[in-house]
C-alpha positions as CSV (number, residue, x, y, z in Angstrom):
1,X,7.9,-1.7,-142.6
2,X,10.4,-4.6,-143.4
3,X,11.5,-5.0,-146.7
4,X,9.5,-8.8,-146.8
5,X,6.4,-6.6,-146.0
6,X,7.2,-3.5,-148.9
7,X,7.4,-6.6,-151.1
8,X,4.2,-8.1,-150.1
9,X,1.2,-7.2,-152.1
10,X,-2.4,-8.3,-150.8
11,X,-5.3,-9.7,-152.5
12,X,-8.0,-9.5,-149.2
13,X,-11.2,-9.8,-148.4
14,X,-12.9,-7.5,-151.0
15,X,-11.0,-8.2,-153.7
16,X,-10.9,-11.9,-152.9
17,X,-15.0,-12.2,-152.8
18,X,-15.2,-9.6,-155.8
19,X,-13.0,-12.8,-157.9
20,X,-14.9,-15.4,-156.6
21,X,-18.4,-13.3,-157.5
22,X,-16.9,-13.0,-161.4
23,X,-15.9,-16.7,-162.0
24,X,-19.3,-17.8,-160.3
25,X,-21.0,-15.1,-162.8
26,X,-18.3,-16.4,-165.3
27,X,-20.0,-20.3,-164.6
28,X,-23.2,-19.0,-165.5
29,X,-22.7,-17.3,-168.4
30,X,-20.8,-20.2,-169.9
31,X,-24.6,-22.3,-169.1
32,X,-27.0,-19.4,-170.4
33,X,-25.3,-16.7,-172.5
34,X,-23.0,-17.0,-175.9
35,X,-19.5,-18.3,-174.2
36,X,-16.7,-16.1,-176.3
37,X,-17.2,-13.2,-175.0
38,X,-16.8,-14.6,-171.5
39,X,-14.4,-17.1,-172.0
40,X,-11.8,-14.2,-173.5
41,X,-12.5,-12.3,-170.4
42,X,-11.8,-14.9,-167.7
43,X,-8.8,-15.9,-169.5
44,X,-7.6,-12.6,-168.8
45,X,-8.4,-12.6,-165.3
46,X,-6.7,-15.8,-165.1
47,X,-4.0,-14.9,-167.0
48,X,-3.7,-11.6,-164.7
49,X,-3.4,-13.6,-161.4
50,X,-1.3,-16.4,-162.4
51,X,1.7,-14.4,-163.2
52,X,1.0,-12.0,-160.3
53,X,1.0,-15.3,-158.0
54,X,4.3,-16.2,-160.2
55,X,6.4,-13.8,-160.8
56,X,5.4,-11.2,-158.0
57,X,4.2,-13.1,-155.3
58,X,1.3,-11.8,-154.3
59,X,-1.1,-13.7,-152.0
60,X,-4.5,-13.6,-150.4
61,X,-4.4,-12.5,-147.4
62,X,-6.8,-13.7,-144.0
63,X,-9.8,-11.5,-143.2
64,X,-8.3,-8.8,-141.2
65,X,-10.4,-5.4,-140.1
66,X,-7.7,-3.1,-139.7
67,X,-7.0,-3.6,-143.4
68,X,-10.3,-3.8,-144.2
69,X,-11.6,-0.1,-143.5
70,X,-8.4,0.5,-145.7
71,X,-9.6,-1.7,-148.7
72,X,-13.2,0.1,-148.2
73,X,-11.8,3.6,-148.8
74,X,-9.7,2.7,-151.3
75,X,-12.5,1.0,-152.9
76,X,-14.4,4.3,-152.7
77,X,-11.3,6.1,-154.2
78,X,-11.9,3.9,-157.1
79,X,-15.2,3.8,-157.5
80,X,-15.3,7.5,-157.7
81,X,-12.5,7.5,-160.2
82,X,-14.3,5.0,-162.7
83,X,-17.4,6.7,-162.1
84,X,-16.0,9.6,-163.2
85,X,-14.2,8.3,-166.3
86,X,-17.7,6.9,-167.5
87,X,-19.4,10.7,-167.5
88,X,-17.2,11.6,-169.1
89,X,-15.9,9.5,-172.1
90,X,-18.7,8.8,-174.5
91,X,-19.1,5.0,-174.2
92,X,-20.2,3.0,-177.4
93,X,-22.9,0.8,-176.3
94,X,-23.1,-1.9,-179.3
95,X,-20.1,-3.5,-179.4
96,X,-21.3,-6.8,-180.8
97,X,-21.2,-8.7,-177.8
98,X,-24.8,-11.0,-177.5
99,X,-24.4,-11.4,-173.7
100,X,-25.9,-10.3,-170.4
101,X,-24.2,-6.4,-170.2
102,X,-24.5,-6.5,-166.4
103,X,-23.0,-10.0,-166.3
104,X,-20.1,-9.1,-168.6
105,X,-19.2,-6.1,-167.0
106,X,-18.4,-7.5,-163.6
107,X,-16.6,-9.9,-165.5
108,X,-14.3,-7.6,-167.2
109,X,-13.9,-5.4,-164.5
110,X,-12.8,-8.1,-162.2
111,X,-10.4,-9.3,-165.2
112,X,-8.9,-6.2,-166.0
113,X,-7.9,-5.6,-162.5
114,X,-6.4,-8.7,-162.4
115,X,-4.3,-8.1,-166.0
116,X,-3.8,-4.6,-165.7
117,X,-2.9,-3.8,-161.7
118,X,-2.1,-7.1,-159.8
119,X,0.0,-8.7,-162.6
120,X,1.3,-5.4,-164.9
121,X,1.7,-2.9,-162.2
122,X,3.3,-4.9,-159.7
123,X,5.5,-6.4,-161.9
124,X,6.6,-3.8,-164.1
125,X,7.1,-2.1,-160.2
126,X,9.0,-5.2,-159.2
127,X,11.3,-4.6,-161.7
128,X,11.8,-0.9,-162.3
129,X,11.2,0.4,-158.8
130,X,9.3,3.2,-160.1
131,X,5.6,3.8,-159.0
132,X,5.5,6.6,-161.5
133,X,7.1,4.5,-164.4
134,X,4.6,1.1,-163.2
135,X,1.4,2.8,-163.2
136,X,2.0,4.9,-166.0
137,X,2.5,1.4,-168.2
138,X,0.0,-0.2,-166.3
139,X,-2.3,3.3,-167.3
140,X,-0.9,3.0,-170.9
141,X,-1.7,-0.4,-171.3
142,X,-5.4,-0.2,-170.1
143,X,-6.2,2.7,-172.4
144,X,-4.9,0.9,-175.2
145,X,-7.3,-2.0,-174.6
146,X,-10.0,0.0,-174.1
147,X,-9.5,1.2,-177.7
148,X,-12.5,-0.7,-179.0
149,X,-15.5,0.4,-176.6
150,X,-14.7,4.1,-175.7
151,X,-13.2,4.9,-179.3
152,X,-9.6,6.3,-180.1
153,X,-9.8,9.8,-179.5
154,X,-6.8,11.0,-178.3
155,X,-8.7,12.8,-175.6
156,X,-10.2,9.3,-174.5
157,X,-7.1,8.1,-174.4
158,X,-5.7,10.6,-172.2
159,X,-8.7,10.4,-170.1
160,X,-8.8,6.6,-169.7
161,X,-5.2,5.8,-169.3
162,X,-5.0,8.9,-166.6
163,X,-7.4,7.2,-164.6
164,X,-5.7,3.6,-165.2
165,X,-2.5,5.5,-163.8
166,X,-4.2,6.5,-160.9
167,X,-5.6,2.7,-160.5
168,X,-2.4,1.4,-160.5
169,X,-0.8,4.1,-158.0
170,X,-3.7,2.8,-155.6
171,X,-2.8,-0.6,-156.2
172,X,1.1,0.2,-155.3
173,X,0.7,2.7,-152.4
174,X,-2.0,0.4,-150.5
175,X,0.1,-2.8,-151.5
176,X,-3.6,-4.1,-151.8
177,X,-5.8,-5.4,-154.7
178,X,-9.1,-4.5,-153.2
179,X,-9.5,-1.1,-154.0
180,X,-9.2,-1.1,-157.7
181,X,-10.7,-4.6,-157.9
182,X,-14.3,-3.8,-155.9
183,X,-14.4,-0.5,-157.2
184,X,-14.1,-0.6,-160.7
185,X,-16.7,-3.8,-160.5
186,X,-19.5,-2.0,-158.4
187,X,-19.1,1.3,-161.5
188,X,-19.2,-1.4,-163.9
189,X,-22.0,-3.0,-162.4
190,X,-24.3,-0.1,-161.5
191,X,-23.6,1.2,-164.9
192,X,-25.2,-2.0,-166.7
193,X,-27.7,-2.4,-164.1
C-alpha cells in the first residue's frame, strides 16, 4: 500500500446511497413532519462531511465489487455491534421529539456517522497517528452525545462509547465509511420500524 493510498479514506457505494437515502428522507420530513428536529440532524451530517472532505480528504469512491463484499461485511460487523448496544442499554423512548421515529432515526444514524467517524476519527487519526487514541475520542465523543436518549449511567456510557470505539476502529482499519454508515442506519431503522 502506498502512502497516497494509507491516506485515502472511502466513502463507496453503501455508504454513498445510505447519505443520499437520509437527505431524501431529510426533504421529506422538512414537507410533512415538525422541521427542528431534522434540520439539527442534517446539519450534523453536513457538518460531519464537509470537514472530512476539507480537512481529511476523503472522497467517494466509483462502484467497485472487490470493495464492495468488504463494505458488506463490515456493514454486518456493525450492524451486529449497534444491535447489540440497543439490548442492552435501556433506551428512553419519549424524548420530546414530534416526528416520524423511523424517519429520524435513519437520519441520525446517517449523521452521526458522518460527525462522529468520517470527520472526528479520521481527523483526530490524521493528526495523532493513533488508531487507539482516534477511536477512543471518536468513542468518547459519541457517548457523550448520546447523553440525552440512553441516560448518564456511567455503565451506559461505558457501554455506548465502547461500541463508538469499535465504530471508529472499523472506519480506520477498512479506510471505508460504509460499514459504520449502513450498519448503524439499518439497526436504527429496524429498531423504529
Amino acid at each position: 500500500m502506498t502512502q497516497q493510498q494509507k491516506n485515502t479514506y472511502t466513502i463507496g457505494f453503501l455508504g454513498s446511497m445510505a447519505i443520499v437515502l437520509a437527505f431524501l428522507m431529510f426533504m421529506y420530513a422538512l414537507t410533512f413532519e415538525t422541521q427542528g428536529a431534522f434540520l439539527y440532524m442534517a446539519l450534523l451530517g453536513i457538518a460531519g462531511l464537509s470537514l472530512a472532505f476539507t480537512m481529511v480528504g476523503f472522497h467517494v469512491g466509483v462502484f467497485d465489487f472487490k470493495r464492495f463484499g468488504e463494505a458488506l461485511f463490515w456493514s454486518a460487523v456493525s450492524f451486529g455491534l449497534i444491535y447489540l448496544v440497543n439490548s442492552m442499554v435501556p433506551v428512553r423512548i419519549d424524548i420530546g421529539i414530534p416526528v416520524n421515529a423511523t424517519l429520524f432515526a435513519v437520519l441520525a444514524a446517517v449523521c452521526e456517522e458522518l460527525f462522529f467517524r468520517v470527520w472526528l476519527c479520521t481527523f483526530t487519526f490524521k493528526i495523532t497517528q493513533s488508531m487507539w487514541f482516534a477511536a477512543g475520542l471518536s468513542g468518547a465523543g459519541w457517548a457523550l452525545y448520546h447523553i440525552n436518549r440512553y441516560g448518564g449511567s456511567m455503565n451506559t456510557l461505558l457501554i455506548i462509547g465502547v461500541a463508538g470505539f469499535i465504530q471508529g476502529w472499523i472506519m480506520l482499519y477498512s479506510r471505508m465509511a460504509d460499514g459504520p454508515i449502513f450498519g448503524h442506519m439499518l439497526v436504527n431503522y429496524l429498531a423504529t420500524a
